[in-house]
N, C-alpha and C positions, 0 to 999 in steps of 0.2 A: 456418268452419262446416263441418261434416261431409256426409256425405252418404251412401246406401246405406240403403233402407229394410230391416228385420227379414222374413225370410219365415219365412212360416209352416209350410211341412213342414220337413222335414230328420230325422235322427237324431242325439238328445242322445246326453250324453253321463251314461251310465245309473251310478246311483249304486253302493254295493255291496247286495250282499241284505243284510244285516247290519244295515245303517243304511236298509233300507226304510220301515219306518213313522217319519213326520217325529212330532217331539214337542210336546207343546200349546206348549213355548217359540216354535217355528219356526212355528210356525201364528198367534200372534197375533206375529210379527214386525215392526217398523217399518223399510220398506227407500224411501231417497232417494235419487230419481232425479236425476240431473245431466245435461241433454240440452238446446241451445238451436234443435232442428231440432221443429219442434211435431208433424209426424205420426208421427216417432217417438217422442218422448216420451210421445204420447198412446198408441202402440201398447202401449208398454212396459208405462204405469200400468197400462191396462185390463184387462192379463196377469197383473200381479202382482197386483193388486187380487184377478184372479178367484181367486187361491190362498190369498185370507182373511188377505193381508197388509194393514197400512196402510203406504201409499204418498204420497209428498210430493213434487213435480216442482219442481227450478228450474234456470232458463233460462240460470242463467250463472252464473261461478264464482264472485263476491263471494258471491251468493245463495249457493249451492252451502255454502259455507264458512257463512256463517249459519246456514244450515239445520241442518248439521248438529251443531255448536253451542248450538241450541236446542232439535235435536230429541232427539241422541246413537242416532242409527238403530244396527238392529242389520248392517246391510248398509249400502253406499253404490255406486250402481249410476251409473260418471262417465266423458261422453265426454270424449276427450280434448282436442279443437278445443272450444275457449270463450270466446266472447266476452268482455274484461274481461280475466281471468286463465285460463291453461288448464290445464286439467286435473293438470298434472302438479304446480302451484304449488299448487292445490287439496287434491292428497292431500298434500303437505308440507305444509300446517297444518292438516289435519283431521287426522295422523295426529301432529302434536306437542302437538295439546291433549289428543285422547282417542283411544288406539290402536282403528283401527276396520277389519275386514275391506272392501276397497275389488274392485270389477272392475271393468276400466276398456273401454273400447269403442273401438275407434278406423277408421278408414276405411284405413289402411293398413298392407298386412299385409308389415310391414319386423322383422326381431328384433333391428335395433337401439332402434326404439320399445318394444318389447318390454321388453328387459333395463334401459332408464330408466324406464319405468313400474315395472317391481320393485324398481328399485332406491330410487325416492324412496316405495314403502311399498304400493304393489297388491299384491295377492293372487292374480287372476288376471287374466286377459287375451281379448277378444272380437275379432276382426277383422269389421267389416258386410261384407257383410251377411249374417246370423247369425238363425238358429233360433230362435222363443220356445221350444220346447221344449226346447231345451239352456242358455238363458238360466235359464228355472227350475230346470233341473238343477243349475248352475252356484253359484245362488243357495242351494239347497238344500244343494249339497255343504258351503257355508260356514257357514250356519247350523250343522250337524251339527259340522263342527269347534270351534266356538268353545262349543256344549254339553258337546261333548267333552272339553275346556279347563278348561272351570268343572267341569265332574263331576271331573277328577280332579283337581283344586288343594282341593276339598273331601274326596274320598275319602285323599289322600294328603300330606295339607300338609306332612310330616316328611322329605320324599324329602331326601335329601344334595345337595347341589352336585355339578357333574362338573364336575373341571378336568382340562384336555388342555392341556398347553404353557400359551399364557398364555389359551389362551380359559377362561372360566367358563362353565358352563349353571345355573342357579338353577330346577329345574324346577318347586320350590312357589312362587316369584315371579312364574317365568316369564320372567325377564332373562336375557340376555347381556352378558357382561362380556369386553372382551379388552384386558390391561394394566392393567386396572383401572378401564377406561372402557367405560362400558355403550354397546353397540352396538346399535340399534334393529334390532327384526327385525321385522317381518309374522308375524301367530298362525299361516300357512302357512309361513312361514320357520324360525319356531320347533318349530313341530310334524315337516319334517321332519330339524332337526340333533339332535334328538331321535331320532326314529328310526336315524338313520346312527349317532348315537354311541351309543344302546343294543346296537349290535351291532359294536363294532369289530374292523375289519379283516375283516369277513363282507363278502362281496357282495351287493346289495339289487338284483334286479331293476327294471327302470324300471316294469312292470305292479306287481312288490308294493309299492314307490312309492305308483304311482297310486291302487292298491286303499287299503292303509294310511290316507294320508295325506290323498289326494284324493277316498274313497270311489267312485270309477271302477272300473267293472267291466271295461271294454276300453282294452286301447293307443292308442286314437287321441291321448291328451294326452302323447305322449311327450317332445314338443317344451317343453311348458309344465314335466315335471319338470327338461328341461338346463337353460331357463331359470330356477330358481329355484335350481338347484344355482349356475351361472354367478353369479348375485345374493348367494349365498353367501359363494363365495369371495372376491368383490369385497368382503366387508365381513370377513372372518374371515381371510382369508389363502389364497392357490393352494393347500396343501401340505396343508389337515386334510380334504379329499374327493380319493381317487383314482379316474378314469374306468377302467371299465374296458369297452374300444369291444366293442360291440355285444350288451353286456349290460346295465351300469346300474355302481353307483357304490359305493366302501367308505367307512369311516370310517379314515382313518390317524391315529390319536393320536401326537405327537413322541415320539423316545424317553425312557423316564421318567415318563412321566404313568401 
């Protein structure tokens, strides 16, 4: 069982001006709570509820997994301690039925919990105890991407494949393939090996990262871009992202692509 109630000041984490106004998709959103500590979950709903989402609470991860199976939420909001199954078992089969942007919450603020919750399929990542105000930031930034997602696989269905050595990107699918075996990624996973390979061999800022990708207007998520790079490489190979320390990251394509 978790622990660490939500407090209420703090400074989120502020979207970009770009994607300021949320779109009637994010506003009638369906987002499921996964939290078996009751004044948190209460705190949670009552928050997101107040931003004209419909909200669905359950208490444990079998529920958890039901729910989202019957509901197909457009967010899945999951602590990680859960009674039954936790958390992390959770987003491995909410995320092999129907790929679903996931943030997960957790009591301890370790980055190896971190990089196994990215790596079996979260999106982002809360340590309690944690801000509503940057919770709905957080939420918001996700909805924006997965609009983002859908507007351009409509505006642009025809895009080409990028193949780099043996990875594929299928940007009108939206799959990854490496070797010929599609590689599951999170629509933040996706979105930013995307960006890296749109510009190979440039260097990307971890702020234009954030901004891009995360729609974050300040640095403080610089930690959440290594880790999803880190999640990256773990599924694509060490060798197609170069660090470059204390700037941010390129795209290295193998020679020949």
């Amino acid at each position: 069982m978790s622990s660490g109630i939500p407090q209420a000041p703090g400074a989120p984490q502020q979207p970009g001006a770009a994607s300021a106004a949320a779109s009637a998709g994010q506003q009638s959103a369906t987002v499921l709570v996964v939290e078996d500590e009751p004044t948190i979950a209460t705190a949670i709903a009552q928050r997101l509820s107040a931003e004209g989402w419909r909200v669905e609470v359950a208490r444990d991860g079998l529920s958890g997994v039901e729910a989202s199976s019957r509901l197909r939420p457009d967010v899945v909001v999951l602590d990680v301690m859960l009674p039954g199954i936790d958390g992390l078992e959770v987003t491995r089969r909410i995320q092999a039925e129907h790929p679903t942007p996931i943030l997960m919450l957790t009591a301890r603020d370790d980055e190896t919990d971190m990089l196994v919750g990215l790596g079996v399929g979260a999106d982002d990542y809360m340590t309690k105890p944690f801000s509503m105000r940057e919770l709905v930031a957080r939420i918001k930034a996700l909805l924006r991407r997965v609009d983002r997602a859908a507007q351009a696989a409509a505006t642009s269905p025809a895009d080409p494949p990028m193949t780099m050595g043996d990875v594929t990107v299928d940007r009108a699918q939206r799959r990854v393939y490496r070797a010929g075996e599609e590689v599951h990624l999170t629509p933040t996973e996706f979105e930013l090996l995307v960006m890296l390979a749109g510009s190979p061999k440039t260097v990307l800022t971890r702020e234009r990262l954030l901004a891009e990708v995360w729609d974050w207007a300040d640095a403080s998520g610089t930690r959440t871009v290594d880790s999803h790079i880190k999640a990256l490489r773990r599924k694509l190979g060490p060798d197609l992202i170069r660090t470059v320390h204390g700037v941010g990251y390129a795209f290295e394509p193998p020679a020949g692509s």
